[in-house]
Structures are given as structure tokens and as C-alpha cells.
N, C-alpha and C positions, 0 to 999 in steps of 0.2 A: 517567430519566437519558438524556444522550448517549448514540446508542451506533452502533456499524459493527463490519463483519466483514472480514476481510483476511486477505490471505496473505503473510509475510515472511522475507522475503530473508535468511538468515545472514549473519554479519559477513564470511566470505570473499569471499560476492558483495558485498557494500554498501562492502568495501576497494576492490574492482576497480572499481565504479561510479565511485567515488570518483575516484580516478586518472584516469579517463577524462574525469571530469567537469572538473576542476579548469582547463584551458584555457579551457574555454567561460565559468567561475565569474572570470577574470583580464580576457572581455571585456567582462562586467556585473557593477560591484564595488558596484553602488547596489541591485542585486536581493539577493531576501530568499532565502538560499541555506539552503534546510533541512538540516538536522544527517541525518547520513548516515545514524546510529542510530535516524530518526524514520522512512525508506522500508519502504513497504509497499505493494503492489498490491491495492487496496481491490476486495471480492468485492459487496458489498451495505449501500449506507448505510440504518441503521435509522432516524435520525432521533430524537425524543425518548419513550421507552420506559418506561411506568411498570415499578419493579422488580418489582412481583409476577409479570411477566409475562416477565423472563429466565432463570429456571430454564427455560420452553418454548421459547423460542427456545435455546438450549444446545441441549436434550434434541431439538428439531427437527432443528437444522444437525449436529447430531454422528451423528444417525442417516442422514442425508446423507452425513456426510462417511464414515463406516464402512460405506457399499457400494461407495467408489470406491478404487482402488487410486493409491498416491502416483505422483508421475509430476513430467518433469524439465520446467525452465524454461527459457531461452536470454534474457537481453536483451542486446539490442544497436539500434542507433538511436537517433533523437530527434528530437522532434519539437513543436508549438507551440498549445497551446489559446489561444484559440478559432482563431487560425492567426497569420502570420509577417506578415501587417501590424497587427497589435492583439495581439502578444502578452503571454500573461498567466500562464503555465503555462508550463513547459520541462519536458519527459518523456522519461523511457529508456520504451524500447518493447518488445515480447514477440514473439519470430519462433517460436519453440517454445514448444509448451505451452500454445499459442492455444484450442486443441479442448477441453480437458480443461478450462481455465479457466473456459472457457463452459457448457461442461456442470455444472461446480461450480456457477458462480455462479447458472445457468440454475434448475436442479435446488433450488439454497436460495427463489431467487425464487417459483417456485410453491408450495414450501412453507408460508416466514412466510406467502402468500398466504390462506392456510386462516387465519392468527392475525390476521389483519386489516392484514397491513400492503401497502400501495399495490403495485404490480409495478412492474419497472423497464421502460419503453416504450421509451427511447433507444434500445439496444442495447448489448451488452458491448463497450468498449475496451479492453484489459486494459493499465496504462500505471503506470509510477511517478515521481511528482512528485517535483522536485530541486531546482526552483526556484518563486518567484512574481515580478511583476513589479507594480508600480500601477501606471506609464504605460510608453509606448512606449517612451521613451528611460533609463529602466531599464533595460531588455535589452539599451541599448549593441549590439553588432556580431553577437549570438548568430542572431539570423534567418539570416545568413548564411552560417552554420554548422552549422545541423540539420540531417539529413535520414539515411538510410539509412546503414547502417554494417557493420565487425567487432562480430564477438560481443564483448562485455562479461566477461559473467561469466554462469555456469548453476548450478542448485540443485536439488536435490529439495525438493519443494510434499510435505510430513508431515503438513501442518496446518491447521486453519482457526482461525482468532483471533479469539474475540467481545473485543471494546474497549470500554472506558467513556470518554468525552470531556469534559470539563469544561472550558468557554472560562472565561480569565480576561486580565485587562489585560493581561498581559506574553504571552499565546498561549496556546492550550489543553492542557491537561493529559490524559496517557494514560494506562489502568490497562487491566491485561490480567486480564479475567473469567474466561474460560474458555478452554484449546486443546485444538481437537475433532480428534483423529486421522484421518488416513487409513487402510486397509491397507497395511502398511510390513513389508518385511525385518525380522527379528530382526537386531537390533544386541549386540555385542560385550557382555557388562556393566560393562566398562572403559569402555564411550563413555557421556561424560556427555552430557544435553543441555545446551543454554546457558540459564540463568537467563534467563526471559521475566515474570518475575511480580512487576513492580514498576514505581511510576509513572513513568509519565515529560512534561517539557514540551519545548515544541518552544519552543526556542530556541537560538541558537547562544553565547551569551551564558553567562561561569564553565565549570565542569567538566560534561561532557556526560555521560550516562549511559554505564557502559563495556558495557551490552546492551539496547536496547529499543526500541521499535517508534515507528510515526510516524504523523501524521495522518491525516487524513480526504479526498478529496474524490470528490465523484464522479464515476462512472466513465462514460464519451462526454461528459463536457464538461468545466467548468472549477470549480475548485476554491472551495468559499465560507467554512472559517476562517478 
């Protein structure tokens, strides 16, 4: 199977994203504006994963993720893959949270390394996709409006999320396998978490999922579902 690891965003943060985003969504109305419930900051894409061999990647990335203590996110920004004369990608950006991310993502990469899967040589960008464009003139007026900014919205990172991915005609389909905890505060037992365990497609098309996570791509360059 399809499969990628990620970290996401609560719907408090992905409402504020939202908001923020929606000016920039009013000056490319031909771009392909992904459903807010589908954002996620992708930690490591797997690629295609026979299933006999995701119970160890789980059991890897969770013993990863249970030596690190949860820690907070900041985005704010935006910014342009592959850049702002050939844009193709439109991304909120991470000012906090940058270190830990890396060390997450850093820390899993060596490990699948041991399962046989490739390491990542680009380098960590830690970035969450909001848009796609197929040509230039898609993006309409948005080049001229990226770049540094106010904070957005901030989160505490709880979790690491193994994904199932399934491309089909109308866009690929997501299914959340496993969430591998961090070390976290005890919580209240009144606090629910939010239902993360159900499929979901990335399209903005009919009733959108009212909780769940979002595509794939990878991370220092440009996106390929």
C-alpha cells in the first residue's frame, strides 16, 4: 500500500489557516485549493509498502515517537514550490517548532533506514500545502502576495500519523492506520480527542469530512498526487 507519516494540525488551527488563506484562494479561483480538513505537515513519505511490513514501521515510528516529549507548532507565512516564477505549490510555513520537527522527522528517517526504506537526502522543510497550481496562470496574482508574515495559528504536535493513500480518478483517498503518541501532559478525562480514524478524499467537491487529515507530498519540494 500507499503510505506517508505526518503530523496534523487540529481543526482550531486548520479554521485560522483557513481565514487567512481565503484572500489569497479570491486571487486564484482556477487553482486546485485543497480542503482544509485534508492539511497536514508530512514528516516522511513511505512510498508503496507491502502490508506485511506496517505493523514494523508502527512499532518503529511509535517507539520514536515515545522518547520525544510533545512540543508546540507556530505557522505563519507562505511561500511558493518550486518558487514564484513557476509556481506549483502554495504553503503555510513553520517559524516554531522547526527543531523538534527535524529531529522527529530526522530520528524516523534513520530508523525505516534499518527496514529498508531510501533516507531522505533533500533536507527537512517542514511546510503545509493549501494549494496546487498546473500552470503559471493558475495562480492568478498569489506570487505577489507570499512571503513572510503574522502567526497564523499554533498546536501542540501529540502525534505522529501513519496514512494509507489510495490514488483514484476523482483524487486520492486517506485512511489513518496508526497514531503514535508523543510524551504528553495527562489530560482532563472529560477531554475527548477528535475522531481521526476514518477515510477520507481530498476533494473539495459534496460534504467534506467534518474531521480528517490530508495528502501527501513531499517534503523540500513539490508535491506529486
Amino acid at each position: 500500500m500507499r503510505a506517508f507519516l505526518a503530523v496534523v494540525p487540529p481543526r482550531e488551527a486548520r479554521d485560522k489557516v483557513e481565514a487567512a488563506r481565503e484572500p489569497l484562494k479570491e486571487l486564484a479561483p482556477e487553482g486546485r485549493w485543497v480542503h482544509p480538513s485534508l492539511w497536514h505537515l508530512t514528516l516522511k513519505f513511505l512510498g508503496d509498502v507491502e502490508d506485511e511490513l506496517i505493523p514494523a514501521v508502527a512499532d518503529l515510528v511509535g517507539e520514536v515517537a515515545g522518547r520525544m516529549d510533545s512540543f508546540e507548532v507556530v505557522l505563519s507565512g507562505t511561500g511558493l514550490f518550486p518558487n514564484a516564477d513557476r509556481p506549483r505549490i502554495l504553503w503555510v510555513g513553520v517559524t516554531e517548532g522547526v527543531e523538534q520537527l527535524r529531529e522527529l522527522a530526522e530520528s524516523i528517517d534513520v530508523g525505516l533506514d534499518g527496514l529498508g526504506f531510501e533516507p531522505d537526502e533533500r533536507g527537512f522543510q517542514p511546510h503545509m500545502t493549501v494549494a496546487r497550481f498546473r500552470e503559471n496562470r493558475d495562480a492568478g496574482e498569489v506570487a505577489g502576495q507570499v512571503g513572510p508574515g503574522e502567526e497564523i495559528a499554533r498546536f501542540p504536535v501529540e502525534a505522529v500519523v501513519l496514512m494509507k493513500s489510495v490514488l483514484r480518478p476523482r483524487g486520492p483517498d486517506y485512511t489513518v492506520l496508526e497514531k503514535l503518541p508523543l510524551i504528553c501532559p495527562e489530560k482532563p478525562e472529560s477531554e475527548e480527542p477528535e475522531d481521526q480514524d476514518a477515510e477520507l478524499s481530498d476533494t473539495e467537491s459534496g460534504d467534506p469530512p467534518t474531521d480528517s487529515f490530508g495528502e501527501h507530498e513531499p517534503v523540500g519540494g513539490e508535491g506529486n498526487d
